[in-house]
N, C-alpha and C positions, 0 to 999 in steps of 0.2 A: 504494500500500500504506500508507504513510505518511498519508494521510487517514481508509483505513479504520480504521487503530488508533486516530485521533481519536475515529471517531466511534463503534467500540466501545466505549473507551476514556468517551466522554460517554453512551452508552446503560445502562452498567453505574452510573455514576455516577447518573442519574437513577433506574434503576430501585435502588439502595439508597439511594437517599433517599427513594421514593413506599415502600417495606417498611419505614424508620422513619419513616414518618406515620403510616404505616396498620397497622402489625401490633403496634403496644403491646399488652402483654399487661395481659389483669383482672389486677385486686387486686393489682400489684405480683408477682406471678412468673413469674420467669426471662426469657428472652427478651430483647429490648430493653432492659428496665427495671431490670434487674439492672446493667450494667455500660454506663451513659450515657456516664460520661467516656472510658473506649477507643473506644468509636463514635464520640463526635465527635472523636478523635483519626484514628480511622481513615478518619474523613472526609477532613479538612484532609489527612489523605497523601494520598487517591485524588486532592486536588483538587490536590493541590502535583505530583503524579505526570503529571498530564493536561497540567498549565501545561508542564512538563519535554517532554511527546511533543507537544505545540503548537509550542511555541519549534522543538522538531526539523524539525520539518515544514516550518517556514514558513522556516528557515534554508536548507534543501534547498536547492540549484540546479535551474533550469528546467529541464526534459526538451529543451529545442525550441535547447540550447548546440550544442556541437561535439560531432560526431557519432564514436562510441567506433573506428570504424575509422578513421577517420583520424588518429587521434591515437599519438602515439609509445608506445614500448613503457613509456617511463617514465612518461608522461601516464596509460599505461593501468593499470600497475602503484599511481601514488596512488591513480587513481580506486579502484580495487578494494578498495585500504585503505580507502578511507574510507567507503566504502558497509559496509566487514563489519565495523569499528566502529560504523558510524551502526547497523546492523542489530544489533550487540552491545547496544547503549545503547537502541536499543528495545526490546528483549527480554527486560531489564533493568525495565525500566520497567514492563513489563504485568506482568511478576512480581510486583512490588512492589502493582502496584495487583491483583492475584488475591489476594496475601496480605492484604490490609487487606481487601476482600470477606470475607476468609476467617473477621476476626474480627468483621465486622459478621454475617456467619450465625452464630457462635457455637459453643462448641465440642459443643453436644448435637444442631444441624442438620448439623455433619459427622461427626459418628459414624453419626449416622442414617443419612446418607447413603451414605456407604462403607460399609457395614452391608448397605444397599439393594443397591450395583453389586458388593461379594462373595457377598451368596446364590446370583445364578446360577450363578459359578466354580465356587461348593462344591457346587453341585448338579453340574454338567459333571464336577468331580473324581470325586465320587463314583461318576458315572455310568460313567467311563469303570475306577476300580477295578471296581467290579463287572462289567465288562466284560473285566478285565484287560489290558486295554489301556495297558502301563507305559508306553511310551514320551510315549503322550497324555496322560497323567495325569504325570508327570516334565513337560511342557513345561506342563501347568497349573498344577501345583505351581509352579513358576516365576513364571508369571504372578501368581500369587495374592503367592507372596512380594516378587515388586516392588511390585506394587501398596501390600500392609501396610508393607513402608517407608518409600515414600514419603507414607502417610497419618500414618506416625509423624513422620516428619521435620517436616510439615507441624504436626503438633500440637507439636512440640517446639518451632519456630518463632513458635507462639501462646503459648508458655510454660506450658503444661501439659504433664502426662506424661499417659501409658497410664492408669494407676492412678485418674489423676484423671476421663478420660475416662468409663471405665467406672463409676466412682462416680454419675457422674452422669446416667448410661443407668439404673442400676439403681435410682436416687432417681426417675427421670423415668418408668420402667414402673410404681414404686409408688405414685405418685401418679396414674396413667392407670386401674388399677385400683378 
């Protein structure tokens, strides 16, 4: 598992660095070219984050040690800690490197985006009100409400608010115009 997160972990990183070669925007708007120094800040984290689950990996103990039945209840009891640490502190780590993705996409490719993965809901909602169907429309409503939190949280975390988000949807459709 431990390797796979490397090597996600290096496919995420190559792939935002070949979208800022490639996807500078004309003339100087928005996109990329708007906010150079947080991308290459948020580079150096993805990169500092990746050294972090490397170092973890290669720290690991061989699979091929003492074999988890034979070993005492105390032997068994470390082990277990240290595995759901080692797996806390990874966990950690991809977070860190999804949030710095998060402002290399920028804050008008995630609104877009979550914009995208809510229409179907609100259609489903819709559907299932006009179907009256409360109980499935109560657990979408639901649905739909976590989701917008955690899309807030996530923008809160970028250091924008709501306010700014949508400012910048409604500058980005009148200029699409």
């Amino acid at each position: 598992m431990n390797k796979r997160l490397v090597l996600v972990g290096g496919v995420v990183l190559s792939g935002v660095l070949a979208w800022n070669a490639f996807a500078q925007p004309g003339g100087g708007r928005g996109g990329f070219g708007r906010n150079r120094e947080a991308q290459q800040k948020a580079i150096a984290a993805i990169q500092e984050q990746l050294g972090k689950l490397k170092a973890m990996t290669e720290q690991q103990p061989a699979a091929g040690g003492t074999n988890f039945q034979d070993m005492s209840d105390e032997e068994r009891t470390k082990m277990r800690e240290e595995m759901t640490k080692r797996r806390e502190e990874q966990t950690a780590i991809v977070a860190a490197i999804q949030q710095q993705v998060d402002t290399l996409k920028g804050a008008r490719q995630l609104m877009t985006d979550h914009q995208a993965a809510m229409t179907p809901l609100k259609d489903l909602l819709a559907s299932a009100q006009a179907e009256k169907a409360t109980a499935t429309a109560a657990k979408i409503e639901k649905l739909i409400a976590e989701r917008q939190k955690a899309f807030e949280d996530k923008v809160t975390a970028m250091g924008y608010t709501m306010e700014q988000m949508e400012r910048m949807m409604q500058m980005g459709q009148r200029r699409g115009q």
